[in-house]
N, C-alpha and C positions, 0 to 999 in steps of 0.2 A: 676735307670734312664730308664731302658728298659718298669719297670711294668707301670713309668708317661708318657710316649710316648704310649704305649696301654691302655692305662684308656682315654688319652686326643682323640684317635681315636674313642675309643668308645663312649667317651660324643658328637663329631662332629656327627658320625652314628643316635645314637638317636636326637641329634638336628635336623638333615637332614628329618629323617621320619618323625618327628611331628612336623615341622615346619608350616603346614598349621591348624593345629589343635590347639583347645585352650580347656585351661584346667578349668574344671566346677565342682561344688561341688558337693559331694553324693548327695544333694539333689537335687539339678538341673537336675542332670543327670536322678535320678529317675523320678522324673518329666517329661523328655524328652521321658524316656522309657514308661512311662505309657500314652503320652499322644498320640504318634507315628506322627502324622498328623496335622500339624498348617495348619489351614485354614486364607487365608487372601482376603480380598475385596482391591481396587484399581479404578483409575479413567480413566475412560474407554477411555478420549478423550482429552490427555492433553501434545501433541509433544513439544518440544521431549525428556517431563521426566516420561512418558510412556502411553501407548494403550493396546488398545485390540484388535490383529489383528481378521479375518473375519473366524481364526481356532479358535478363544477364547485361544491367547495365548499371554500372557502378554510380552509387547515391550518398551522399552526404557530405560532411567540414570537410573531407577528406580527398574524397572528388573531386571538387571543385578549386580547391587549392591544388591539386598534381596539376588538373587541366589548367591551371590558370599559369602555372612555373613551365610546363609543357609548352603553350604558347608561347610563353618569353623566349624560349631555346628553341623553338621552330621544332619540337619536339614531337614522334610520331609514337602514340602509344598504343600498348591493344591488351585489354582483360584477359587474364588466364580465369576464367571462371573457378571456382570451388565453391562446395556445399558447408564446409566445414571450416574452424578455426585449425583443426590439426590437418586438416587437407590440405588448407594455405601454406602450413609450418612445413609440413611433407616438400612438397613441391619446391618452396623457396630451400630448402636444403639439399634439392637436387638438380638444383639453376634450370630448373624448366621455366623460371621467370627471374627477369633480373634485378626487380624492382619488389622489394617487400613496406607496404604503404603504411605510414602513421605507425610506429611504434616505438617502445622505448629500449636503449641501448641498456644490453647485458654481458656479460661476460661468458654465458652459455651460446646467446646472440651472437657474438664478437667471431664464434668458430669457425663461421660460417659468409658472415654479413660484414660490411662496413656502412657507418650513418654518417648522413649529412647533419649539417649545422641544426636546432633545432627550427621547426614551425611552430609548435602549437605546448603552451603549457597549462595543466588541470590538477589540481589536488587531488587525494584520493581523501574519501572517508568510509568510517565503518556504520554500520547502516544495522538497526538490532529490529524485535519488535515494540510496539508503545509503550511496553509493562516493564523492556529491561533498563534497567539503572543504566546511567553516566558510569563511562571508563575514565579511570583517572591515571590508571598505570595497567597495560595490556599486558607486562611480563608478571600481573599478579593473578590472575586470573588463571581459575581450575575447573579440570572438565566443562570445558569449553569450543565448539566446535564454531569452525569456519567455512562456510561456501568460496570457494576460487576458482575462477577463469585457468583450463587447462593450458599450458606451453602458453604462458606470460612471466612478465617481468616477476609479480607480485607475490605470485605462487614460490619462484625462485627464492625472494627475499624473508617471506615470510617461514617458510622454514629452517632458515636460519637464524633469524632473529628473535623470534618468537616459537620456539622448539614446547613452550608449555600449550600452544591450541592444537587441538584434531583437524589438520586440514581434511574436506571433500573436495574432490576434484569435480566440476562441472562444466559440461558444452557450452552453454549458453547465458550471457549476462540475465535474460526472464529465468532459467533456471536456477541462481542462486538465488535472486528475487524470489524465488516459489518457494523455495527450500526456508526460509529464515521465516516468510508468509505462516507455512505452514505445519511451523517447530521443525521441521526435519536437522535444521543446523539452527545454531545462535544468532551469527554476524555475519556477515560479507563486508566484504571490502571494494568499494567502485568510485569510481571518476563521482565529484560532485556533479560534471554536468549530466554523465549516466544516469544517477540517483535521479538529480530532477525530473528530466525528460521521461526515464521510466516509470515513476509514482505518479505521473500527471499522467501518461497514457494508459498505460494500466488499472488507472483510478487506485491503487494500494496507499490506503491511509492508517493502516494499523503499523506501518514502519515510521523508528525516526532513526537520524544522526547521533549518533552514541559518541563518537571521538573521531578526531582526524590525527591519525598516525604521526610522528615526527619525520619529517625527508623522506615521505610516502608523497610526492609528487609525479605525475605521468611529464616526462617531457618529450616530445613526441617527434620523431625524426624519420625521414626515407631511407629505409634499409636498403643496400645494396650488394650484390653476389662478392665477393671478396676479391674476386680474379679478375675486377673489371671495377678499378678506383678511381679512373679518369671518367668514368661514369657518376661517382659522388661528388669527382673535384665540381663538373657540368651543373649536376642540380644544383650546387651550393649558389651558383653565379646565380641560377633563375631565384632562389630562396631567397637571396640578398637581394634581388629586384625588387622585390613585393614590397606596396606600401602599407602601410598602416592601416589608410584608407580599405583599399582593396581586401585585407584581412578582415577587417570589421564589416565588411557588407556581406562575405561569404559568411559568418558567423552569424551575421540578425538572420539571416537569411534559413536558418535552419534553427537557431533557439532563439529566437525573436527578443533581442539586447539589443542596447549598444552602449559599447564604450562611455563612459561619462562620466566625468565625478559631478554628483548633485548631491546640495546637504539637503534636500528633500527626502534622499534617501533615510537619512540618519532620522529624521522627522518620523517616518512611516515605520520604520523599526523599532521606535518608542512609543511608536502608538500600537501597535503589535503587541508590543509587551504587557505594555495598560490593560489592552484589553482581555488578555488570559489574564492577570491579575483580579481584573474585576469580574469575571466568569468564575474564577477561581471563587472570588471572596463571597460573590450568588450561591455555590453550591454551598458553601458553608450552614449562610445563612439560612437558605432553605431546608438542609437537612435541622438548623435549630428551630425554624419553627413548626417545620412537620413531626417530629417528634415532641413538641410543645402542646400542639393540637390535639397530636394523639391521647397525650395522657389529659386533656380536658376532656375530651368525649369519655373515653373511659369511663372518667369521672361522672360523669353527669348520666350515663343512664346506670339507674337503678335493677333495674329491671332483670330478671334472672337470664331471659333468651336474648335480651341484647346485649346482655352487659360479655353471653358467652359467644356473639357475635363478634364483639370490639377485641374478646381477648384470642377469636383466632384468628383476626387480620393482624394483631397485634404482634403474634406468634409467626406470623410471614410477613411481617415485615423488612426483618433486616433481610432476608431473602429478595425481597423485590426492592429495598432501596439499592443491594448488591446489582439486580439486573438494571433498573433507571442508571445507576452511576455507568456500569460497561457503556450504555447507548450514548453517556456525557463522553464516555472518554473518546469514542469512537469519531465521533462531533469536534471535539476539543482535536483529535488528530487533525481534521481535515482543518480545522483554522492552523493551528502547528504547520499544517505541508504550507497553507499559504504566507504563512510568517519565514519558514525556510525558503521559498520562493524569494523573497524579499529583501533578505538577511544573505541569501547568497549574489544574489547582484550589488550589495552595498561591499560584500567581502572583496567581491572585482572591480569594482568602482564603478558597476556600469547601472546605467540609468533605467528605472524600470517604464518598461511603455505604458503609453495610457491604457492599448487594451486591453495589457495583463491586469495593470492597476484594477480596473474596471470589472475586470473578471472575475479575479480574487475577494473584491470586496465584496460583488455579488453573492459571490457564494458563501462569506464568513454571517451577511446578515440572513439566507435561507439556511444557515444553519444552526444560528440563534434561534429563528422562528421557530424550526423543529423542537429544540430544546424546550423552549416553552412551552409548546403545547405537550411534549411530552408531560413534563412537570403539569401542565394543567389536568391534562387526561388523568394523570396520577391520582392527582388531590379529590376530582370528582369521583372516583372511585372507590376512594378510601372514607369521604364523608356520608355517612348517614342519612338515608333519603326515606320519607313517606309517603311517594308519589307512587300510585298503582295507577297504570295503564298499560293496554296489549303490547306486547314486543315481541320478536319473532327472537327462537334461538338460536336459529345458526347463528346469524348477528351479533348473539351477547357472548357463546362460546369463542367466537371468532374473536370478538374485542379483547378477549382474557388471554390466549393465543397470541395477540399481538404485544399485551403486556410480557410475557414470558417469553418472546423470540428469543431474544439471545443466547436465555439456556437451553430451550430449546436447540437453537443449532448448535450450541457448545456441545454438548451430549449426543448432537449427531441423529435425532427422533425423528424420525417421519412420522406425521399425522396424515391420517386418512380421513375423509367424509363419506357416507354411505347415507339420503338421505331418499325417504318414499314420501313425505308429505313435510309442505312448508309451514311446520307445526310453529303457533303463537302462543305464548303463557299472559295471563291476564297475575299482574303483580306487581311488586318491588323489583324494576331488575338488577338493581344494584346488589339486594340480595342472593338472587340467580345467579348475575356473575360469581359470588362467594364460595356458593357450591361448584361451580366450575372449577376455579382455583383450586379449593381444597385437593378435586378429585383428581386435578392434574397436576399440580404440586406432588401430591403422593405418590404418582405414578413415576413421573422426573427423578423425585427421592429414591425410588427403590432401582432403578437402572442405575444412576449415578452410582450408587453403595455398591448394586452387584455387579459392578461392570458391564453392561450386558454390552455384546460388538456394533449389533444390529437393533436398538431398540425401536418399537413404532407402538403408535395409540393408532385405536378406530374406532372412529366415533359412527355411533350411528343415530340416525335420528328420523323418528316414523310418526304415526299421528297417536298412537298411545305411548312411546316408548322411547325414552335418551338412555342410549346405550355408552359406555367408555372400556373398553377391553385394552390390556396392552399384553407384552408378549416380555415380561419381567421375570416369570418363574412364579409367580402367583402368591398365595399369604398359607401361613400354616393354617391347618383346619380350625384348632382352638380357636386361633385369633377371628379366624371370620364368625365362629359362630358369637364370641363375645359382641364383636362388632354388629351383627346382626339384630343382638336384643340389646343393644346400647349399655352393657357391663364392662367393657373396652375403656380402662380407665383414662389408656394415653391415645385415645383419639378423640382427639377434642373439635379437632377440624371434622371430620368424619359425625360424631356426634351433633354439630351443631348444623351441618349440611342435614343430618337427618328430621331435626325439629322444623331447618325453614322449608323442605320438602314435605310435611307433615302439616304444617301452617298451612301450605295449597291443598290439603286435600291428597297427596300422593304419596308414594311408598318408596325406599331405598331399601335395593338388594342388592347383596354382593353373594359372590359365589368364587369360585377358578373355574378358568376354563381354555382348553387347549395351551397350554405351558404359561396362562398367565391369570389375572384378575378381571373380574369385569364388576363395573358397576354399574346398577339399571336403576334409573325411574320410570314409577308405571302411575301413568293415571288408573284409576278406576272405571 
């Protein structure tokens, strides 16, 4: 009894010390000994399943998994640096490293390479901008362009499979991100954990998940030089060591998961959904009672100069409910990236952490508040005010500028300020802002229509004198001089900016000048 209780400590002792170590054949291990130093190449720009930081030191899921199978095999490694995804692919093609890290097996790959058992498995999906529709079938789709990762699995596949897109070839996983960002291409195609990681760093909230391919999975394996397979038989031993455990710490460790089924998940998914639904069923409503409103006002003033007040905000209207909706949707994306945040760790079974939790929510309700006051700033803008007191105008011009960003940067216009005195008007400013609008509204119109490449306004502003110039190509002579003595039938905005700038006491001129329009008010 005494000698099975001392044998059974001693088996635990030896379990205990080589528990991290795995056991390899004479010949392997000869092998190991003789060859001292595994050199391996890696992809120098590929967050967050690994980098090259700026000491040439290899970083991410990727990393730290080799180093971890490395240590199981008493393994001695050493970085081939590269700058490049096709410098990595160069090099691993001409065995200046024997190790090609995380990749998935090909049959272009295969020429070259032999893989080990897999490590690591990742979906791919296609990734569009907010405005493009749901893919329901990828082989139907025309004229159609795709961003792809050069000398990959993907690229390989995709044109064969899909022979109806315009593949682009690109360097860098940001550079297809840029490209889709910024129309150059339709789609890309990337790892879901890519997609997350890079619309959270990057902060790009105008993308969403459009579809996920059928058997467009990354499964992700240690390439190895082909002339050296007792070198893949090795790693498989280490790859089959790793626990569970240990794979799941290396991965919080770098997208802050873990593993877990919780039906809390499914709870927050459905509360996800509720809540675009109910933003949803707000903009509705909102656009039915601002238009409700509108035509009560309308209605109730009599009056010749108001009633041709109401009928030219009436008249930009769907113009600026067009620019408030862009800024909802913009908004509605970033709650979208945090419900896909969400919706992809229930897709993995992994549990979301508190401080994501925390974080995400933070952010979906400041960006409800924004919505709000957007809509609020709106509405006060649009309603009819009798309140005369001083207000300064860069101020009010500014505030009207801020209604109009989006077209604004849609259309690509630089505004300029040029200002010699911090001139005040004593009034309605709600009417001031009107004439703003009109005069920049019109301005935006005629760039849009004539395409202009380089459009900009310059505003100036002095103690007698609000200038608006822009560089449009300018108005025919007819039209300015109709305009000028209010005979200008279809300027109704134009027209009634002239009556409430006439109401203070002041003068509106138009003229051309230097390749475009300018419009002046001039005190007296």
């Amino acid at each position: 009894m005494m000698k099975s209780f001392w044998a059974l400590c001693l088996w635990g002792f030896i379990a205990t010390v080589f528990a991290s170590s795995v056991a390899l054949s004479p010949e392997q291990e000869a092998y190991l000994k003789e060859k001292k130093v595994v050199t391996m190449c890696v992809d120098p720009d590929w967050a967050p399943f690994e980098t090259i930081n700026a000491d040439k030191e290899h970083e991410g899921i990727a990393a730290d998994l080799i180093r971890l199978i490395a240590s199981k095999l008493d393994l001695t490694l050493r970085l081939v640096p590269t700058k490049t995804w096709e410098e990595t692919v160069l090099k691993s093609k001409r065995q200046e490293c024997d190790l090609l890290s995380l990749v998935n097996q090909t049959p272009k790959r295969e020429e070259w390479l032999v893989f080990t058992e897999p490590i690591i498995k990742d979906p791919n999906v296609l990734v569009a901008r907010s405005d493009y529709p749901p893919i329901d079938d990828i082989r139907s789709l025309r004229n159609t362009s795709i961003a792809l990762l050069k000398e990959t699995f993907v690229i390989e596949r995709f044109q064969n499979d899909f022979p109806n897109l315009k593949i682009i070839p690109v360097d860098t996983e940001e550079e297809a991100f840029w490209m889709v960002e910024n129309k150059k291409a339709d789609l890309t195609l990337r790892s879901l954990m890519v997609t997350a990681y890079t619309i959270k760093k990057e902060s790009i909230f105008n993308l969403k998940v459009v579809a996920q391919p059928k058997d467009y999975v990354n499964i992700l394996r240690i390439g190895v030089r082909k002339d050296e397979p007792i070198l893949r038989d090795i790693l498989n031993r280490g790859i089959q060591a790793i626990t569970p455990s240990e794979k799941e710490h290396i991965v919080n460790k770098h997208i802050y998961i873990k593993v877990e089924s919780n039906e809390r998940n499914h709870h927050l998914l459905i509360y996800g959904i509720l809540t675009l639904l109910l933003i949803s069923s707000l903009i509705l409503i909102w656009n039915y009672q601002l238009r409700k409103r509108v035509a009560q006002e309308v209605k109730k003033n009599l009056e010749h100069s108001q009633m041709l007040f109401q009928q030219s905000k009436q008249a930009a209207l769907g113009a600026l409910i067009a620019t408030i909706s862009h800024q909802w949707r913009e908004s509605l994306t970033k709650i979208s990236y945090a419900n896909l945040t969400f919706r992809a760790h229930i897709l993995q079974n992994k549990k979301i952490p508190d401080e994501l939790l925390d974080k995400n929510t933070r952010e979906i309700e400041q960006t409800l508040d924004f919505m709000s006051e957007t809509m609020q700033n709106f509405l006060e803008y649009y309603k009819p005010s009798t309140n005369v007191y001083e207000f300064e105008v860069e101020d009010s011009i500014r505030a009207v500028i801020r209604i109009l960003d989006t077209r604004i940067k849609n259309l690509n216009v630089a505004i300029a300020f040029h200002q010699t005195s911090n001139t005040h008007f004593i009034g309605i400013r709600n009417e001031w802002m009107q004439v703003w609008m009109n005069l920049l509204s019109n301005m935006l119109n005629i760039a849009q229509k004539r395409a202009i490449k380089y459009p900009y306004i310059e505003i100036t502003i002095s103690e007698n004198a609000i200038s608006f110039h822009d560089n449009c190509g300018g108005i025919e002579p007819e039209i300015v001089e109709k305009l000028n003595n209010g005979s200008y039938k279809n300027g109704l905005g134009i027209n009634m900016s002239r009556e409430i700038v006439q109401k203070y006491g002041k003068s509106l001129f138009i003229h051309n000048l230097d390749q475009g329009a300018q419009f002046m008010i001039v005190s007296p």
